[in-house]
C-alpha positions, 0 to 999 in steps of 0.5 A, a space after each residue: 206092295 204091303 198094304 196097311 189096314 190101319 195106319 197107327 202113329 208107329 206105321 206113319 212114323 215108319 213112311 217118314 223114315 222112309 220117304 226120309 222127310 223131316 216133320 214139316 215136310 211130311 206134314 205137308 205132304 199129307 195136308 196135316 199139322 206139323 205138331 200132328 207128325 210130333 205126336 205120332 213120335 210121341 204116341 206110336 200107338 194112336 190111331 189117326 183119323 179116318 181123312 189122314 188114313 186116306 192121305 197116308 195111303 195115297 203117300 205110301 200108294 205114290 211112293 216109289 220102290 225104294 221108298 217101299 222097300 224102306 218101309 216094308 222093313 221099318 214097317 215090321 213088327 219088332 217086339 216094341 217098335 220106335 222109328 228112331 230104330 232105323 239104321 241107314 248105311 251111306 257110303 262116300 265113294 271116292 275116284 281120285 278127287 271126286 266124291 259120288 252124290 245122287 241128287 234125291 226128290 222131295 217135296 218140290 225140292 232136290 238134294 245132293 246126298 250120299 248114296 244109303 241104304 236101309 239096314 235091316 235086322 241082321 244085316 251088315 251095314 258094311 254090306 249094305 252100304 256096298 249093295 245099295 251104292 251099287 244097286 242105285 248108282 251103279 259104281 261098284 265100291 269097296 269100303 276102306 274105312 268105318 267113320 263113324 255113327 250118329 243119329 241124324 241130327 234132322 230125322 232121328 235116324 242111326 247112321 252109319 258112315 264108310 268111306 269107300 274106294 270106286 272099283 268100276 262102273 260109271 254112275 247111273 241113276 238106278 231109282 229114277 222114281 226117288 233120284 233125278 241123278 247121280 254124279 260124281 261131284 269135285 271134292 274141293 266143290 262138295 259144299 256147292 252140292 252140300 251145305 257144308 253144316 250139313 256134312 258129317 264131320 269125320 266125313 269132310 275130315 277123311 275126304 281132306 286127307 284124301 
C-alpha cells in the first residue's frame, strides 16, 4: 500500500476521488468542515493540519483495494496535478431486458451504480470500461456503443459512457470491501435502483431503444 509522508489538499482531493464521496460526506468521513474539503479544491497545494493528516491516514489505511487502486493513479504526480483529471470508464451491460448494477458502500449508506473503472494515463477507456466490469463483477461484456462524455455533475470527475452487450459470465461480487453486491436489475425497474435525476441522459436514451 503507498504510503503518503505528507497529505497536501491535491493528495486528499485524490482520496475523495477515490473513495468517490461528494464534499460532505468526505467531511464527514474525516471529522472536518465541509468548507475545509472546499479549500483543498481550491488550494491543491496546502498542507493540512498535523490532526487531519492523521484522519486522512486512517481514511486511506481503512480503504479498501479498489479504492487504493484508484488513488494509487490520482495520486501520481503529473506535470500540474487537479483532481478533477480523473476519468472514469462506466459501463451499461444489457442481457435482454436487464441492466447490470453493483450496489456500492458509503458513509453508512449503498447505492446502486453502474459498474466503473479508473482511466489511467494511456489507457483506453474502452478497455477499461471492459476490464473493470469484468474484474468487479465477473460478467464478461463487449462495448456496443460510445454514449457519450461529461463531468460528473456531483464530484467533478470526467466520465466516460459505453453501452455494452453481457457475453458470459453471472454477477459476482468481486470487491466485496467497496460493493455489497451485484445484480442484474429490470430495465423498465432501473429508477427503483437509480433515481431517475441521477441517470445519465443518453443512457436512459439507449436502454429505451434497447
Amino acid at each position: 500500500m503507498d504510503v503518503i509522508d505528507t497529505w497536501t489538499g491535491r493528495t486528499a482531493c485524490a482520496l475523495q476521488a477515490a473513495m468517490r464521496d461528494t464534499n460532505e460526506a468526505f467531511a464527514a468521513r474525516l471529522g472536518v468542515a465541509v468548507r475545509t474539503v472546499a479549500g483543498w479544491h481550491a488550494q491543491p497545494g496546502i498542507v493540512p493540519r498535523p490532526e487531519i493528516q492523521q484522519a486522512l491516514d486512517t481514511a486511506h489505511e481503512r480503504a479498501g483495494e479498489a479504492v487504493r487502486r484508484r488513488f494509487a493513479a490520482l495520486a501520481r504526480p503529473a506535470g500540474v496535478a487537479q483532481p478533477q483529471a480523473l476519468r472514469v470508464a462506466i459501463t451499461v451491460v444489457v442481457r435482454g431486458e436487464d441492466v447490470l448494477l453493483v450496489c456500492r458502500r458509503g458513509d453508512g449508506q449503498l447505492a446502486w451504480q453502474f459498474p466503473a473503472g479508473v482511466v489511467k494515463p494511456g489507457a483506453s477507456p474502452e478497455a477499461v470500461a471492459v476490464q473493470e466490469t469484468h474484474a468487479e463483477t465477473g460478467v464478461h461484456c463487449a462495448v456496443r456503443e460510445h454514449l457519450g462524455e461529461r463531468v460528473h455533475p456531483v464530484t467533478g470527475v470526467a466520465c466516460d459512457y459505453y453501452l455494452a452487450d453481457w457475453l458470459a459470465g453471472e454477477p459476482t461480487n468481486r470487491d466485496p470491501l467497496e460493493n455489497v453486491d451485484v445484480a442484474w436489475a429490470p430495465i423498465r425497474s432501473l429508477t427503483r435502483f437509480i433515481p431517475a435525476d441521477r441517470i445519465y441522459p443518453p443512457i436512459t436514451a439507449a436502454l429505451e431503444a434497447a
